[in-house]
C-alpha positions, 0 to 999 in steps of 0.5 A: 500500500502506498502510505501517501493516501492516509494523508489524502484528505476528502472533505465528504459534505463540499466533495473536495480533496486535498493533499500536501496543502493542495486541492485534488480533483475527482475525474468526473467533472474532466470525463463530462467536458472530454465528452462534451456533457454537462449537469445544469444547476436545474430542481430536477438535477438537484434531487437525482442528486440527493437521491444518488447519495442517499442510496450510496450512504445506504450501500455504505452503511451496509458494508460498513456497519450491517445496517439495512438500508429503506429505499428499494435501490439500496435493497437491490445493491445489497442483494446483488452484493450478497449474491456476487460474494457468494458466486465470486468468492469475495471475502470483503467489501469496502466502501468509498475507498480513496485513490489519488495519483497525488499529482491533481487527481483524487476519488472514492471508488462506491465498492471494492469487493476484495476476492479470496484469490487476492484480486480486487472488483471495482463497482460504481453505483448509478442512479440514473435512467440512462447508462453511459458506458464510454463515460463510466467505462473512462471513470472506472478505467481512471479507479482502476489505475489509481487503486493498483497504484495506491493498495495491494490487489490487482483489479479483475473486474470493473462493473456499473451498478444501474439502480434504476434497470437493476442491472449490472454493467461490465465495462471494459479498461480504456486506451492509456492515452485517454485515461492520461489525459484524465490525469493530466487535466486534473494535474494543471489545476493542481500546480 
């Protein structure tokens, strides 16, 4: 494990990281303008936004502490989660697991399940109607460079878990250039 991300600081309620006295930058914000897409400040995007995090807390809450969640996404993710531990051997899970490159890039990967044989599976949770896999393919691609780099564990498996069709998404690692490129935007604003 690289003992830098103990000092990588994630401020959850302003979603900002810091390190070494400087702002991080998460990789989805790079990801929406690399492909042209935006989030208007509008009520309708305002509450997507508070029901993705309750569901999330929800799924955190579980791995963390065994707590059941309410909303009927959160019961899915939690019986996909069993179901895909018994199938694939996971002996844990983690949940908002922080990866940095500590160069301008920082994130918290939503579910880690940790395999038996010593690899890992990356998953992130998706509230929305519509799934975008170049996107998260690019996102989850970015996780998996900063995991390896940051813990023990190689990653077998990058998966999107869709709330609203309760589905899980396999996406596939993108071109290095791509995901550079990721990094490097996010490494200008650092300086």
């Amino acid at each position: 494990m690289d003992g830098r991300i103990k000092a990588v600081l994630f401020d959850e309620e302003a979603h900002r990281y810091f390190y070494d006295g400087k702002e991080l930058f998460g990789v989805t914000s790079v990801i929406g303008s690399l492909l042209g897409k935006s989030f208007p400040d509008t009520l309708v995007v305002q509450a997507g936004t508070v029901y993705g995090h309750d569901v999330h807390k929800e799924c955190e809450l579980w791995i963390k502490e065994g707590r059941l969640p309410s909303t009927e996404a959160g019961k899915w993710l939690v019986s996909f989660l069993e179901d895909f531990a018994a199938r694939r051997e996971v002996v844990s899970y983690g949940s908002e697991v922080l990866v940095s490159d500590f160069e301008g890039t920082a994130s918290c990967i939503d579910i880690v399940a940790h395999h038996k044989n010593g690899s890992v599976t990356l998953f992130d949770i998706k509230t929305t109607s519509v799934f975008d896999r170049e996107y998260c393919s690019l996102q989850l691609s970015a996780y998996k460079r900063m995991y390896e780099a940051c813990y023990d564990g190689k990653v077998k498996d990058l998966f999107v878990l869709g709330t609203k069709t309760r589905r899980q998404f396999r996406v596939l690692v993108q071109d290095g250039r791509r995901v550079d490129l990721i990094f490097k935007k996010n490494k200008e604003k650092y300086r």
